[in-house]
C-alpha positions as CSV (number, residue, x, y, z in Angstrom):
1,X,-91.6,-116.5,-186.2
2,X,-94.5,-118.9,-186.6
3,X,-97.9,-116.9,-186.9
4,X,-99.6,-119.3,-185.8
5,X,-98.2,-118.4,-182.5
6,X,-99.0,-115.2,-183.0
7,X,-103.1,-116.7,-183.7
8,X,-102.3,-118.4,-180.2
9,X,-101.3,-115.8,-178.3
10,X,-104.0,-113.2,-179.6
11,X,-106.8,-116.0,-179.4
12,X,-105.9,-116.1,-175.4
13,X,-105.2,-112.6,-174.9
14,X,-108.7,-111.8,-176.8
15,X,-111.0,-113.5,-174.0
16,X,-109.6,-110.9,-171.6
17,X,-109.7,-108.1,-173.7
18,X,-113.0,-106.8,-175.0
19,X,-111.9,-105.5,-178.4
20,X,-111.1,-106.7,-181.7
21,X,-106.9,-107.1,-181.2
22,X,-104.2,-108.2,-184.0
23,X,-100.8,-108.6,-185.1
24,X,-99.9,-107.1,-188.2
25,X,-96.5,-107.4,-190.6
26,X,-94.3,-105.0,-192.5
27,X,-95.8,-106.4,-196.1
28,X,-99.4,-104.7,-194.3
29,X,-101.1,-107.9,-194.3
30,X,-102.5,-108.7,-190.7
31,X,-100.9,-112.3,-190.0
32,X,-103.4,-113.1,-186.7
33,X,-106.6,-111.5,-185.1
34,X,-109.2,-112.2,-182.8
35,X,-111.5,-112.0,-185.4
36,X,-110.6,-114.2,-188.1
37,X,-112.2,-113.0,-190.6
38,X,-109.9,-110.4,-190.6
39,X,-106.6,-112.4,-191.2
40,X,-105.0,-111.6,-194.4
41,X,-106.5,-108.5,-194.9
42,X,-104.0,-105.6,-196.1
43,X,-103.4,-102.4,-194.6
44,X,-101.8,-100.5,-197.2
45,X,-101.4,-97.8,-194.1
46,X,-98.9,-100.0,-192.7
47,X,-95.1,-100.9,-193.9
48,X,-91.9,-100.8,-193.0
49,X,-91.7,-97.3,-192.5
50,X,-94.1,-96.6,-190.4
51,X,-93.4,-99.5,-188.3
52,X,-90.2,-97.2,-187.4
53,X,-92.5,-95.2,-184.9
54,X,-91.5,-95.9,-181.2
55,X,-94.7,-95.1,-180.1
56,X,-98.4,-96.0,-180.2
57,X,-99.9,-94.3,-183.3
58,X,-103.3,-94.5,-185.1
59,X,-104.9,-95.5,-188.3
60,X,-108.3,-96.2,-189.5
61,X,-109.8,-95.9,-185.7
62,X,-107.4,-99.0,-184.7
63,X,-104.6,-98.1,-182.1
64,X,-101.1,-99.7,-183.3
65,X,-97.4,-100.4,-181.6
66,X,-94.4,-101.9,-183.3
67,X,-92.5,-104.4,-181.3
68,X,-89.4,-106.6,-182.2
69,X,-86.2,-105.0,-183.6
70,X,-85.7,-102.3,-182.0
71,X,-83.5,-101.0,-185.1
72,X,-85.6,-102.3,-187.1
73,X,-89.0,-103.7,-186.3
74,X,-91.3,-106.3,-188.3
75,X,-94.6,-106.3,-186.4
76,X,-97.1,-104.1,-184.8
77,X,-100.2,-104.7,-182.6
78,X,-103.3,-103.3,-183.1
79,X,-106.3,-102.6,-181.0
80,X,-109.4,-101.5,-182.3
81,X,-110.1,-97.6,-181.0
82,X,-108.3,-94.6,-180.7
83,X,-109.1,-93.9,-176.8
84,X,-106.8,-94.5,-173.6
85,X,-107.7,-97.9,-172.8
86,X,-106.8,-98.7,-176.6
87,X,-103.4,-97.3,-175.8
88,X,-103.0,-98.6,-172.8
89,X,-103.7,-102.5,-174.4
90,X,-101.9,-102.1,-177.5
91,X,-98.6,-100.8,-175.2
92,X,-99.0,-104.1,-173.1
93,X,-99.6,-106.0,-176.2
94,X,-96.7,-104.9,-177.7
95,X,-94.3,-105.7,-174.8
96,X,-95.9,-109.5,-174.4
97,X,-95.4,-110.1,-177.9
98,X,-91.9,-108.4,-178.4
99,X,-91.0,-110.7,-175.3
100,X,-92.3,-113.8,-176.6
101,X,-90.8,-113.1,-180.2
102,X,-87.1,-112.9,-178.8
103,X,-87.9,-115.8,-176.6
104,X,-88.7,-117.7,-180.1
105,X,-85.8,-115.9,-182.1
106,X,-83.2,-116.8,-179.7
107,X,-84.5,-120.5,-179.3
108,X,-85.1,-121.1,-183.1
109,X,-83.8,-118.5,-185.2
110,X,-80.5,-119.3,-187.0
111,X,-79.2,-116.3,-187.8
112,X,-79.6,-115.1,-184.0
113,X,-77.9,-118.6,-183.6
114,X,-74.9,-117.4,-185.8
115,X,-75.0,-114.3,-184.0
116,X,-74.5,-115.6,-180.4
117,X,-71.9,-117.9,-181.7
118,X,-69.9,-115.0,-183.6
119,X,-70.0,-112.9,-179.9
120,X,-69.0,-115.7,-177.8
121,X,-72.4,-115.3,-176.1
122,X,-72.8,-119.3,-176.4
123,X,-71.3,-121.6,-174.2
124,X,-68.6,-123.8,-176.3
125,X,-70.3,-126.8,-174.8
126,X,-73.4,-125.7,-176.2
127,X,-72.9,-124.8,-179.3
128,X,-73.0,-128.0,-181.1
129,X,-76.1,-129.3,-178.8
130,X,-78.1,-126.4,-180.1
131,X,-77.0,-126.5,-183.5
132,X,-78.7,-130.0,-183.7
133,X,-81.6,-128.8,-182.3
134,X,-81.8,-126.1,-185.3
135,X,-81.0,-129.0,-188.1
136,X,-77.7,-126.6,-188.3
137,X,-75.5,-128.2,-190.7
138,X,-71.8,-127.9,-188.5
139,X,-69.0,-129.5,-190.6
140,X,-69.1,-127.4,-193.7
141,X,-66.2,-124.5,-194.6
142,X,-67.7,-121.0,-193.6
143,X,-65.7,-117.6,-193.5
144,X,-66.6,-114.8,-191.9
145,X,-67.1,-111.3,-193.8
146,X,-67.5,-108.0,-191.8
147,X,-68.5,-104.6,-193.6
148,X,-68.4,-101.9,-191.6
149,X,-70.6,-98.9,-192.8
150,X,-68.4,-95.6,-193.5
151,X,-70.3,-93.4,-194.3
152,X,-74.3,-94.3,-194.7
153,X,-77.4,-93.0,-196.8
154,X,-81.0,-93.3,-196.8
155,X,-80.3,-97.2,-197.1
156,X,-79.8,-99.8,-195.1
157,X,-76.2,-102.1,-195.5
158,X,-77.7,-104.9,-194.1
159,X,-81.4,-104.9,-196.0
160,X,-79.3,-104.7,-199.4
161,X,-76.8,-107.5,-198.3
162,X,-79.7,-110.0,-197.0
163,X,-81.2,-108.7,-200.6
164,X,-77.8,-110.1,-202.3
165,X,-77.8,-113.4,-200.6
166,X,-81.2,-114.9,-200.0
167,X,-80.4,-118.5,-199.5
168,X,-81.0,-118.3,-195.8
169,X,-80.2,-122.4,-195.4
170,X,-76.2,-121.9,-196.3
171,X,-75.6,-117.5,-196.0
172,X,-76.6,-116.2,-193.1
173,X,-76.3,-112.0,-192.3
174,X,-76.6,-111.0,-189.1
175,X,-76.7,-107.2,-187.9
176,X,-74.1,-106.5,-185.6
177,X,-74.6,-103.1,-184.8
178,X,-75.6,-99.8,-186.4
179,X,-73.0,-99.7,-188.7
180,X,-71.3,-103.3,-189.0
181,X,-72.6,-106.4,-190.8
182,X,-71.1,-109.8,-190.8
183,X,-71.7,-112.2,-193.7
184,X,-71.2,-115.6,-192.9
185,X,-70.8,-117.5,-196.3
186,X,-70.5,-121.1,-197.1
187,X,-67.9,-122.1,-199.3
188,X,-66.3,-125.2,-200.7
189,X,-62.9,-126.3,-199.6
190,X,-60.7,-125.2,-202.4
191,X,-62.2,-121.8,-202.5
192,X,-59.3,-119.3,-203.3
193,X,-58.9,-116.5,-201.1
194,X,-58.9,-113.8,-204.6
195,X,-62.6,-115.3,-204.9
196,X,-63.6,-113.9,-201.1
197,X,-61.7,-110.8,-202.1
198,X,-63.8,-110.1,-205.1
199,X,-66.8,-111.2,-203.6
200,X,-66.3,-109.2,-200.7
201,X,-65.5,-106.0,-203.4
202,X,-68.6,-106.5,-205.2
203,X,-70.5,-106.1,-202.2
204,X,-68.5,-103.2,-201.5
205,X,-68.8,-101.5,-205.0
206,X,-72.7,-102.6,-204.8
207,X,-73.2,-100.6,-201.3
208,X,-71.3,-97.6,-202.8
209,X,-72.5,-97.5,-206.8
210,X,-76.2,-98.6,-206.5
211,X,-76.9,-96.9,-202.8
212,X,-74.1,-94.6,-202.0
213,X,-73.0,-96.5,-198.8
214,X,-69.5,-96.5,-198.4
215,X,-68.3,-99.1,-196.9
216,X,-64.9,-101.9,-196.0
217,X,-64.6,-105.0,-195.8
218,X,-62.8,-107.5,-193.6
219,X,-62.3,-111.2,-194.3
220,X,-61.6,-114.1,-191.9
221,X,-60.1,-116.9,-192.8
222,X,-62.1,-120.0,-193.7
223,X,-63.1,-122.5,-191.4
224,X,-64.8,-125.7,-190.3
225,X,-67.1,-126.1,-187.7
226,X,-69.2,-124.1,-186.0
227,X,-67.2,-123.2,-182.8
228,X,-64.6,-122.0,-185.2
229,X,-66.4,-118.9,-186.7
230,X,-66.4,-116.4,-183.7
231,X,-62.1,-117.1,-184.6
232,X,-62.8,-116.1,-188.1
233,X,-65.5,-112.7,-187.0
234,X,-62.7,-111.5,-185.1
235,X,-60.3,-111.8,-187.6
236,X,-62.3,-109.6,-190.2
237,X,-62.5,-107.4,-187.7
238,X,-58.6,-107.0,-187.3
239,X,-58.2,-107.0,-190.7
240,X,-60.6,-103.7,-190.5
241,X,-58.5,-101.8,-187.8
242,X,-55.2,-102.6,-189.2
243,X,-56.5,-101.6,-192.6
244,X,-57.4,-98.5,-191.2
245,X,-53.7,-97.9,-190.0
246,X,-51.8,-99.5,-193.1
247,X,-54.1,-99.8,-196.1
248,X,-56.1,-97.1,-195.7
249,X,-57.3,-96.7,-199.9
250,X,-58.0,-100.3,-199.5
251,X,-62.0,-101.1,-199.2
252,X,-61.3,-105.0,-198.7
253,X,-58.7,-106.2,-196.5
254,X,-57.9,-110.0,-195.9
255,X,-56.9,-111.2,-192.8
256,X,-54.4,-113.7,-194.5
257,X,-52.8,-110.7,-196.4
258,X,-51.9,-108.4,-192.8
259,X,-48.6,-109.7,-193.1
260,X,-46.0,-108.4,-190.6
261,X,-49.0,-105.4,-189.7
262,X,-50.7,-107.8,-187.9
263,X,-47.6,-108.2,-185.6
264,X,-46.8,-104.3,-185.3
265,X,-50.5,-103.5,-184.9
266,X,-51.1,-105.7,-181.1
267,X,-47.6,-104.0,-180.3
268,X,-47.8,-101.9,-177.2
269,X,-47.1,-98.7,-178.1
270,X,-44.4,-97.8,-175.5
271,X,-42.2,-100.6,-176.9
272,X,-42.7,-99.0,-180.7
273,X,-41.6,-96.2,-179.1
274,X,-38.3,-97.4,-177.6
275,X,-38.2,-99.3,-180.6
276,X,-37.9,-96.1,-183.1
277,X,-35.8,-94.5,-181.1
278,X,-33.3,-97.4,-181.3
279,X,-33.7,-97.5,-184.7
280,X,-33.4,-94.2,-186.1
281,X,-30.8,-93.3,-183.3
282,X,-29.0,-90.7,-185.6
283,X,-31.7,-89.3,-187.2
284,X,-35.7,-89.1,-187.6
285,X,-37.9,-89.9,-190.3
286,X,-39.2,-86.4,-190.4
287,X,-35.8,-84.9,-191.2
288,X,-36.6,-86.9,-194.8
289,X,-38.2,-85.2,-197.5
290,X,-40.9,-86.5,-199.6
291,X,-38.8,-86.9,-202.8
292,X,-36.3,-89.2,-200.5
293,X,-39.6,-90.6,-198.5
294,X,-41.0,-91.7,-202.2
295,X,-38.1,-93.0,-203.5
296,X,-37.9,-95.4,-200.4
297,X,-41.4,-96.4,-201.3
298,X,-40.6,-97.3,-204.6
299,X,-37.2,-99.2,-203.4
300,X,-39.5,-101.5,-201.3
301,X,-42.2,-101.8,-204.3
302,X,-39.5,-103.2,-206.8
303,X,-37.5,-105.4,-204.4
304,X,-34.3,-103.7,-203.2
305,X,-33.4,-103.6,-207.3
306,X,-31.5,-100.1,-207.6
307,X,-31.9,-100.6,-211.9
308,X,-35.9,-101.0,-211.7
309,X,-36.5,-98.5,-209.3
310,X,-34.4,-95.7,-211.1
311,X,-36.3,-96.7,-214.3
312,X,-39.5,-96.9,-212.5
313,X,-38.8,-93.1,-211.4
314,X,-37.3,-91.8,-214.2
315,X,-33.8,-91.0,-212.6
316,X,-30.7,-91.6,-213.7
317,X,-28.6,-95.0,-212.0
318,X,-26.1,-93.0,-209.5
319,X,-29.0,-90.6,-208.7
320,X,-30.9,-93.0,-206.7
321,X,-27.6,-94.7,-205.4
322,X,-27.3,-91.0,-204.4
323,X,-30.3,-90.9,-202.4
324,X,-29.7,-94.2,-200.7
325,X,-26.6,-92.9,-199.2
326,X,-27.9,-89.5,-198.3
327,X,-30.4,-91.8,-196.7
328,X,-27.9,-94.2,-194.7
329,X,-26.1,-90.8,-193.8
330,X,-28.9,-89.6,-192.0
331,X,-30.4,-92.9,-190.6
332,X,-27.6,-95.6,-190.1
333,X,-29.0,-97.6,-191.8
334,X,-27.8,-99.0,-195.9
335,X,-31.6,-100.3,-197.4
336,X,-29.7,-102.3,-200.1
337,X,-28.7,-104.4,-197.8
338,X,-31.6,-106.6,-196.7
339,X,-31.4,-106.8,-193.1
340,X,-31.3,-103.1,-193.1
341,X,-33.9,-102.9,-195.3
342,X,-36.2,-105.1,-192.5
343,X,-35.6,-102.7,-190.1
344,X,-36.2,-99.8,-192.1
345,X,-39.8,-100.8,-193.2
346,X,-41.0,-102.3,-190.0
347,X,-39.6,-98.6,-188.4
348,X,-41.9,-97.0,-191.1
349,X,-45.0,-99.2,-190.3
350,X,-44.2,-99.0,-185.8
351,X,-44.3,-95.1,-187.1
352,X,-47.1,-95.1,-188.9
353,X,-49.4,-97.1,-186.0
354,X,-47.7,-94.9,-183.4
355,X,-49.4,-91.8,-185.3
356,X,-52.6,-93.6,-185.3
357,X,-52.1,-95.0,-181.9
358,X,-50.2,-92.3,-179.8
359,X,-48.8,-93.1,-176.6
360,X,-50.9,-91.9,-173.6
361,X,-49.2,-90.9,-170.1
C-alpha cells in the first residue's frame, strides 16, 4: 500500500484529533505522521514481533495498535500519550486504517488478486477485466504449488518461501491458511514436470534442513491463462490428500503422477466396499502374511516377471511360483496373469483408502 495514502489519511484525521498521530511499519521506520518532521524516523522498539500484539500497547509515551493481517500484521498506529483518550484514538485509528488497507489490497494488490482467483472468490467474467486493471500479464504458463505445513517451528512457511522467490512481477505466494501456502510459479512452455518436482523438493528440503518445518508438497498441472489456475490449486491440493492415503513417505506428489489413485480416491466408499467383497470373495487380505504381502509388492515393482522378482528377493524360482499359488488358493485370483493382476492392485489400493476413509452408517 501506497504511504502516501497513509500521509492522506493521517493529514485528515490529524485536524480532528488534537495529538501528534502516525503510521508506523514492521522495518520501525514511521512511513506517515501528522507531524512531518517525524516521517522516517526509526523506532527500533517497533518490528515485526511486536506488531504480533492484538492489543493497544505503549512505548516511549506514544500509544500503538497493529492493524492489517490479522496473522500477520505490517502496520501500527500511534498516538502520542499513554492515557484513555490515547487508547481510545489509536483503537479507532487502527480499525479505519485496517479497513482502508484491505479496501486497497483487494482492489490493487496482486497477490490478493491471485488469491481470489485460486478460491473462486472472483467472478469468471471478471477475472480478466481486473487483471487488466492490475497490468496482470494473463497468457503466460503458471502452475500451481501447494505446501502444506506438517509439522511447524518458530518459523514461518510462507515468510521463508516469499524469501526464496522475490520476483513479485512473475511468482506470486499467497497465504492460504495457517498451515498451507500456494506458490504460483511462471514457467516456460516446455518446462518438464521432474523440474516442478525438484523445485517443489527443494523447497521442501529448505523448510525442513534450514528451519525444521516439515512440510508436502502438491503440484498442479501447468496452465494458461488466468481463469485456469484455481483448476491447477485444486489439483495440488488432491495430489496432497491422495498422497496422504497412497504415498505417504512421499514429501512431493504430482498431480499428473496420481495415476489410477486419483480414480479410487473420489470413489464412494460404500461401492469400495461392495467392491472388495466381490473381489476377494474366497478370502481376505488379512488372512495374508507379510512375507506373502511383500512378495506381492515386489511382483508389481518388477512387472509380473516371476525370474526378476525371485532374484530381487533372494528366493529360489519355484519358491515364489509357490507363493503365487498359495496366493490364488486363497484369493481367486492368478497375479501372473494380467487382468488378475489389475484387480488385485486396485483391491489393494480400494483397501488401503477404505482404512483411511472408513465407511460411516
Amino acid at each position: 500500500m501506497s504511504n502516501r495514502l497513509f500521509q492522506s489519511i493521517i493529514n485528515q484525521m490529524g485536524n480532528s484529533i488534537d495529538r501528534v498521530i502516525g503510521v508506523v511499519d514492521e522495518s520501525s521506520t514511521v512511513i506517515a505522521c501528522s507531524d512531518m518532521n517525524r516521517v522516517g524516523d526509526i523506532i527500533s522498539a517497533i518490528n515485526s514481533d511486536s506488531l504480533l500484539a492484538s492489543d493497544v500497547f505503549v512505548v516511549d509515551g506514544n500509544t500503538y495498535k497493529s492493524f492489517g493481517s490479522s496473522v500477520h500484521p505490517e502496520h501500527a498506529v500511534f498516538v502520542a500519550g499513554n492515557d484513555d483518550i490515547a487508547r481510545r484514538y489509536a483503537t479507532i485509528l487502527s480499525v479505519s486504517m485496517g479497513n482502508v488497507k484491505q479496501y486497497y489490497d483487494e482492489k490493487y494488490d496482486k497477490s490478493n488478486f491471485i488469491k481470489n482467483v485460486l478460491l473462486d472468490n472472483v467472478l469468471p467474467g471478471d477475472i480478466y477485466l481486473k487483471a487488466r486493471e492490475l497490468k496482470f500479464n494473463s497468457d503466460v504458463s503458471r502452475v500451481c504449488m501447494l505446501i502444506k505445513v506438517v509439522s511447524k517451528s518458530d518459523a514461518s512457511a510462507y515468510e521463508v518461501i516469499q524469501a526464496l522467490f522475490p520476483d513479485k512481477t512473475k511468482d506470486f505466494v499467497v497465504s492460504i491458511n495457517e498451515t498451507d501456502v500456494a506458490l504460483v510459479k511462471e514457467i516456460k512452455q516446455d518446462t518438464d514436470a521432474k523440474d516442478l518436482e525438484k523445485l517443489a523438493a527443494s523447497i521442501v528440503d529448505t523448510l525442513a534442513g534450514e528451519y525444521y518445518t516439515r512440510c508436502v508438497a502438491g503440484i498442479g498441472t501447468a496452465v494458461n491463462g488466468i481463469r485456469e489456475l484455481s483448476r491447477s490449486f485444486k489439483e495440488a491440493q488432491i495430489a496432497i490428500e491422495v498422497g496422504k492415503v497412497f504415498d505417504t513417505e512421499k514429501s512431493v506428489i504430482s498431480y499428473e503422477n496420481l495415476g489410477i489413485a486419483r480414480l479410487v480416491y473420489q470413489l464412494p466408499t460404500t461401492l469400495c466396499e461392495t467392491f472388495l467383497k466381490e473381489v476377494f470373495k474366497k478370502g481376505s487380505v488379512e488372512a495374508m502374511d507379510q512375507e506373502t504381502l511383500f512378495t506381492i509388492q515386489k511382483f508389481f515393482e518388477n512387472s509380473l516377471n516371476v525370474s526378476e522378482t525371485s532374484r530381487k528377493l533372494f528366493v529360489h524360482r519355484n519358491t515364489l511360483v509357490y507363493r503365487l499359488e498359495k496366493i490364488k488358493k486363497v484369493t481367486g485370483l492368478d497375479l501372473r496373469e494380467f487382468e488378475d493382476a489389475i484387480v488385485f492392485k486396485v483391491a489393494l489400493m480400494v483397501k488401503k483408502y477404505l482404512m483411511a476413509n472408513p465407511i460411516k452408517y
